[in-house]
C-alpha positions as CSV (number, residue, x, y, z in Angstrom):
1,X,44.9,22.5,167.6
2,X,42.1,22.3,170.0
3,X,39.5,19.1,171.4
4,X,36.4,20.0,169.9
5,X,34.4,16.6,170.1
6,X,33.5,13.5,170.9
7,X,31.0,10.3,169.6
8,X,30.6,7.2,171.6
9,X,29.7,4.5,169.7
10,X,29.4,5.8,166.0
11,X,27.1,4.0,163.7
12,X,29.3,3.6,160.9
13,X,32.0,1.0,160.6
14,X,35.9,1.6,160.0
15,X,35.6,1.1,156.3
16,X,32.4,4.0,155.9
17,X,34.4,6.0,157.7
18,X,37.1,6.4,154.9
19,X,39.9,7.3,156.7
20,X,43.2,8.6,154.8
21,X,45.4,6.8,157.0
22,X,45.2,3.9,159.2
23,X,47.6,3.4,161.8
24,X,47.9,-0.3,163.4
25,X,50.5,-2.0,165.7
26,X,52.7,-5.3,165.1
27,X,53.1,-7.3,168.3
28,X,53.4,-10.6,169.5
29,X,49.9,-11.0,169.7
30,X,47.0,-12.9,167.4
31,X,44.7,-9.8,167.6
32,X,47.5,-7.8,166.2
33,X,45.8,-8.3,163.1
34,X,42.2,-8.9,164.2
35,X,41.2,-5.1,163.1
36,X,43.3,-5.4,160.0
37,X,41.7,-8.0,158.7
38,X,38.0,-6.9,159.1
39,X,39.2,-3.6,156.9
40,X,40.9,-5.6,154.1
41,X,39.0,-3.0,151.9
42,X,40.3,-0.1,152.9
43,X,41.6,2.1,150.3
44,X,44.3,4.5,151.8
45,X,47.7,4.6,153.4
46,X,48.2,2.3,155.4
47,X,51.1,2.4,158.8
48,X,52.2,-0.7,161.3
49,X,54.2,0.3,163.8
50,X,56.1,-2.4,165.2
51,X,57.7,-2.9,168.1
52,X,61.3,-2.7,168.8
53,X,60.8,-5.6,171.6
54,X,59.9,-9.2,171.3
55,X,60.3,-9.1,167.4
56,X,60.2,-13.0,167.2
57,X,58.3,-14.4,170.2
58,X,54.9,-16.3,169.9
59,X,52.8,-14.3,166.5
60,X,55.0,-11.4,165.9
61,X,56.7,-13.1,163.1
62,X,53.5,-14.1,161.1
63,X,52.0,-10.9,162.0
64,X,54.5,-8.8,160.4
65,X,54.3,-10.7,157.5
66,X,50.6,-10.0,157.5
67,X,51.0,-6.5,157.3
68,X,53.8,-6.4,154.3
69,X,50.9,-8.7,152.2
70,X,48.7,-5.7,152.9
71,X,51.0,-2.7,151.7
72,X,51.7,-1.7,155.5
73,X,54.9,0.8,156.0
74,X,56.4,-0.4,159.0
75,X,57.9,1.7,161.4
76,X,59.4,0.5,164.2
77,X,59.1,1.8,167.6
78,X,60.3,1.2,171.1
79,X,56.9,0.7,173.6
80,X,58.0,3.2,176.0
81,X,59.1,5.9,173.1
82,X,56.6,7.9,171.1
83,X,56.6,6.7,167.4
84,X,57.5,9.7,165.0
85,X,54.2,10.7,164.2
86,X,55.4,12.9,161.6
87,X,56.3,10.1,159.0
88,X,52.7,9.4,159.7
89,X,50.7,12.1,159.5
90,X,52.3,13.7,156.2
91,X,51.6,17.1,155.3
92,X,48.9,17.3,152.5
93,X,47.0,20.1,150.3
94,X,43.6,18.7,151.6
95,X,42.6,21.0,155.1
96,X,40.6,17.9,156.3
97,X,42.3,14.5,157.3
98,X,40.7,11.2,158.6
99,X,42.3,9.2,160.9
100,X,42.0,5.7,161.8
101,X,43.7,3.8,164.3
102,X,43.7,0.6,166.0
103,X,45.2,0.8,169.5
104,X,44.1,-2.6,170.4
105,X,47.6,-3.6,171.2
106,X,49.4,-0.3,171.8
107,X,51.0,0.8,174.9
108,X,49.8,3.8,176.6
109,X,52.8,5.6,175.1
110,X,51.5,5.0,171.5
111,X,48.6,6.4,171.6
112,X,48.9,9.0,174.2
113,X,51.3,10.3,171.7
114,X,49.1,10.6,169.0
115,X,46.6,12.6,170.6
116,X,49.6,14.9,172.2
117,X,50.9,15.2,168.4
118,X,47.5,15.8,167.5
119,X,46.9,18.2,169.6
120,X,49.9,20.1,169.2
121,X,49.6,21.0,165.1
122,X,48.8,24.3,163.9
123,X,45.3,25.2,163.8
124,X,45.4,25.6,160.0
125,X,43.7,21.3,159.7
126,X,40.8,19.4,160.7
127,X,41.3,15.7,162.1
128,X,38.8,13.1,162.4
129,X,40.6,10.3,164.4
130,X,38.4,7.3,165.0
131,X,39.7,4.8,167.7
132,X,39.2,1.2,167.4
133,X,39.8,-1.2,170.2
134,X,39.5,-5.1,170.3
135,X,39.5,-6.8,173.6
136,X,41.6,-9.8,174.6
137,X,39.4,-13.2,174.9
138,X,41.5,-14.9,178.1
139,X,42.0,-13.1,181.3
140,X,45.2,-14.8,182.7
141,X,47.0,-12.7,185.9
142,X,49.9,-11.3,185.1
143,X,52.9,-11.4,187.4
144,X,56.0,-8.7,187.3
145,X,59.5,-8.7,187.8
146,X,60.2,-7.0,190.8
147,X,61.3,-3.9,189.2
148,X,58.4,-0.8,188.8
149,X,58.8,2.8,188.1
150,X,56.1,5.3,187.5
151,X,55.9,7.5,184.0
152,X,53.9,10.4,184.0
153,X,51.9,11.5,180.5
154,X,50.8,15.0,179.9
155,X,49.1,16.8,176.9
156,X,51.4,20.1,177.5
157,X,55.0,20.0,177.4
158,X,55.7,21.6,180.6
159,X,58.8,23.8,180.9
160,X,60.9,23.7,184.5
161,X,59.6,21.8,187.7
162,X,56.0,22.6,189.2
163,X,55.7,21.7,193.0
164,X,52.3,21.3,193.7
165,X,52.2,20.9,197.1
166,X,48.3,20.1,197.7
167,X,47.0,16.5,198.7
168,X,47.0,14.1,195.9
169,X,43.7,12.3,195.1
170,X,44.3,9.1,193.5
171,X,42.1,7.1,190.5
172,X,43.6,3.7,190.5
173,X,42.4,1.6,187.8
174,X,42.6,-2.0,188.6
175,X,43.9,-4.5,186.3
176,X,45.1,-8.5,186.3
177,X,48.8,-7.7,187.1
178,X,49.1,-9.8,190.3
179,X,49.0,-6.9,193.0
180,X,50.5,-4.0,191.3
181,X,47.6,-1.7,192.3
182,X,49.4,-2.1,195.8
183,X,52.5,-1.3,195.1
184,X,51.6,2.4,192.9
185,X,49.1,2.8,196.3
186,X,52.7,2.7,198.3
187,X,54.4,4.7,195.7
188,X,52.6,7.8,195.4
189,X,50.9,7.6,199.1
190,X,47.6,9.7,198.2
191,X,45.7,11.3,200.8
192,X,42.4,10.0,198.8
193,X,42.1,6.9,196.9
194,X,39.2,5.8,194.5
195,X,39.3,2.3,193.1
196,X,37.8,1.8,189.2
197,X,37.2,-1.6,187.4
198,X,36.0,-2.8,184.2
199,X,32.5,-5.3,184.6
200,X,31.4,-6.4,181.5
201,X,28.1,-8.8,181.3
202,X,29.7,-11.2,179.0
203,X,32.9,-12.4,180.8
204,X,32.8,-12.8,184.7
205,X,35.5,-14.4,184.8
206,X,37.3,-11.3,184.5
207,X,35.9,-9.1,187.1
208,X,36.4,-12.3,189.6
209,X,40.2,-11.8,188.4
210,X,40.4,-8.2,189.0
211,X,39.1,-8.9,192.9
212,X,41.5,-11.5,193.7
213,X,44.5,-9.8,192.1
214,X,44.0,-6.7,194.2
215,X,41.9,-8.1,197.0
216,X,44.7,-6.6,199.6
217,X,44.3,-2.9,198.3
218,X,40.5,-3.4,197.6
219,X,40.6,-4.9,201.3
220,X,41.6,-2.0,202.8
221,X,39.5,0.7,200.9
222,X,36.4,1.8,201.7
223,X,33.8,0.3,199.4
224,X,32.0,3.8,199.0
225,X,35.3,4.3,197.2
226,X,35.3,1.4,194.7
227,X,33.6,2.1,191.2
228,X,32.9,-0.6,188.3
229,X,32.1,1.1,185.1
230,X,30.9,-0.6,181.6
231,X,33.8,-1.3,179.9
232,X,32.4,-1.5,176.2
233,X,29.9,1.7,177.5
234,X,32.5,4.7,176.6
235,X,30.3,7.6,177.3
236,X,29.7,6.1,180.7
237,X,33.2,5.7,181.7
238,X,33.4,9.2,180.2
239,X,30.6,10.5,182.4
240,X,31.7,8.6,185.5
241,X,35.7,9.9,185.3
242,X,34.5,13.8,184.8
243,X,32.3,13.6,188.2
244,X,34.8,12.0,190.0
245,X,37.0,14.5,189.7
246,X,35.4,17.7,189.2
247,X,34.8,17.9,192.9
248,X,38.0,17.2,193.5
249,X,40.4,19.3,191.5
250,X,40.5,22.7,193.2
251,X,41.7,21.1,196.2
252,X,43.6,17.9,195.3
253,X,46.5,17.2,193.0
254,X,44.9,14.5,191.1
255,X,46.5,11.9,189.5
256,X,44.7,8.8,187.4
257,X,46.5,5.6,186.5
258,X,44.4,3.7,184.2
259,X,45.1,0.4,184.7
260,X,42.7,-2.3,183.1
261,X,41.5,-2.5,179.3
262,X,43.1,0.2,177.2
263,X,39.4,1.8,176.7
264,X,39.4,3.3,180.2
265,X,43.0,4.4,179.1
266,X,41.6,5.9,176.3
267,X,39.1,7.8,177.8
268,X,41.2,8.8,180.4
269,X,43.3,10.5,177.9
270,X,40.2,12.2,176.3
271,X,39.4,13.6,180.0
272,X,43.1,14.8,180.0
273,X,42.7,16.7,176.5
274,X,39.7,18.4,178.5
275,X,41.5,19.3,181.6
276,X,45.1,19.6,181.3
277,X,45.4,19.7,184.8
278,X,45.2,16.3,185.6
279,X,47.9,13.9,185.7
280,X,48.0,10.6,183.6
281,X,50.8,7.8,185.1
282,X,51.5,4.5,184.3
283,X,53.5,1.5,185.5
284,X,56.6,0.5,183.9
285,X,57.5,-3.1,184.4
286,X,58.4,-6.2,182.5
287,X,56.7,-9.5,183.5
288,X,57.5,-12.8,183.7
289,X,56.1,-14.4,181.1
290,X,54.3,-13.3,178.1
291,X,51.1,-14.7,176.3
292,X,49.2,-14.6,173.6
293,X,45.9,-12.8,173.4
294,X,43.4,-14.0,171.2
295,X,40.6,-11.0,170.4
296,X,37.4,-10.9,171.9
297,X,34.1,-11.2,169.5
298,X,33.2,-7.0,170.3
299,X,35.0,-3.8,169.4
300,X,34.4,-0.7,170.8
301,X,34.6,2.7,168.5
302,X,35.4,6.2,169.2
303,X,35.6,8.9,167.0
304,X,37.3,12.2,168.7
305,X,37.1,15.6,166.4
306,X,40.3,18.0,166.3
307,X,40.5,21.8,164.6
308,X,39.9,25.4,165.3
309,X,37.3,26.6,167.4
């Protein structure tokens, strides 16, 4: 199945949209259910996955209650495994199929997934997938454990081992995990590096994070190479991804780890679905201590268009 579109911002909201299937996530945090609860109305199936991890710490217990009131299945999944998609995305007589899905506090996994899956059914269907996203209120700085390995997500399932021995160009996304960016900089060693953070207007605080969390990598980069992009702006982060690296992808090996919120995630994936090509990586770590994120008062909507040219 083929990429045929994309709408920032659609007018509409989730409930308009009338999806056939809404897919959320059961974790420990309160805006688990922040989504969920705006679409009460919805009439249509309706999936939680839940993680495997941390099923009683801090809200995951009254969130999971939350969802059984509302007629959830639950299907459990690891955060590093892909969920099986196909208990979710049932076969059906119709030739159309509306998607909706809440990836506010999904791991990269999740929903990289889902658009691999997507991607990856027979041309016979057309899928509307809208993606909703609510950003966490506090900004704390995260600190890991000392272990860190490097995954690597692609939208084709590649068959042997590719050596592609070109210079790697790096787009390092920075978030609040006390110096990480550092250590993936000394991991993969790239020959270019270009730094990308979230600004928004409306919290400060946040970017002030980002700077002192990575101030030794940020330190040490040239600031012609440091971009800040809207994060509630999609088709801007969009825009700005696709020009930094068409220039670069005949000669470079380019590789993006989108750190930060899971929006530039997201449209880092949708750049991926465009251009194969380009490698998607992220961190694997555990941290120290885990929080609770309370939602933020905006969401941010996508709707991404799937069929047969």
């Amino acid at each position: 199945m083929e990429f045929l579109d994309i709408v920032h911002n659609p007018g509409d909201d989730p409930i308009s949209f009338g999806p056939d299937v809404f897919i959320a996530a059961s974790g420990y945090e309160s805006r688990s259910t922040a989504i969920p609860r705006k679409v009460e109305g919805l009439d249509c199936r309706k999936v939680a996955i839940t993680f495997t991890e941390y099923s009683k710490e801090l809200q995951r217990p009254e969130n999971d209650k939350y969802f059984k009131s509302q007629g959830f299945e639950m299907l459990p999944a690891s955060g590093f495994e892909i969920p099986d998609y196909s208990k979710v995305l049932l076969p059906s007589g119709s030739d159309k199929l509306k998607v909706l899905i809440d990836i506010s506090v999904m791991t990269r996994t999740w929903y990289h997934g889902l658009l691999k899956y997507i991607v990856n059914l027979p041309d016979n269907k057309q899928i509307s997938l809208r993606v909703v996203y609510c950003p966490a209120e506090n900004v704390h700085a995260v600190k890991l454990r000392k272990s860190l390995s490097i995954n690597y997500l692609n939208m084709v399932t590649k068959s042997g081992k590719s050596i592609d021995d070109r210079p790697t160009a790096l787009l390092l996304g920075l978030g609040h995990e006390q110096d990480i960016a550092r250590r993936l900089h000394e991991i993969i060693r790239p020959d270019r590096t270009k730094l990308l953070y979230a600004d928004p207007e409306m919290r400060k605080e946040y970017v002030e994070k980002i700077f002192i969390t990575n101030h030794s990598l940020i330190n040490r980069t040239d600031i012609k190479e440091l971009f800040a992009y809207p994060m509630h702006d999609t088709s801007v982060i969009y825009s700005l991804l696709v020009d930094l690296i068409m220039p670069l992808r005949k000669d470079y090996r380019v590789i993006i780890i989108p750190q930060g919120p899971k929006i530039f995630s997201l449209i880092s994936m949708i750049v991926q679905l465009s251009y194969p090509d380009i490698e998607l990586a992220y961190p694997k770590y555990k941290i120290r201590q885990i929080r609770d994120r309370k939602p933020f008062s905006e969401f941010t909507t996508i709707d991404l268009f799937f069929g047969k040219e």
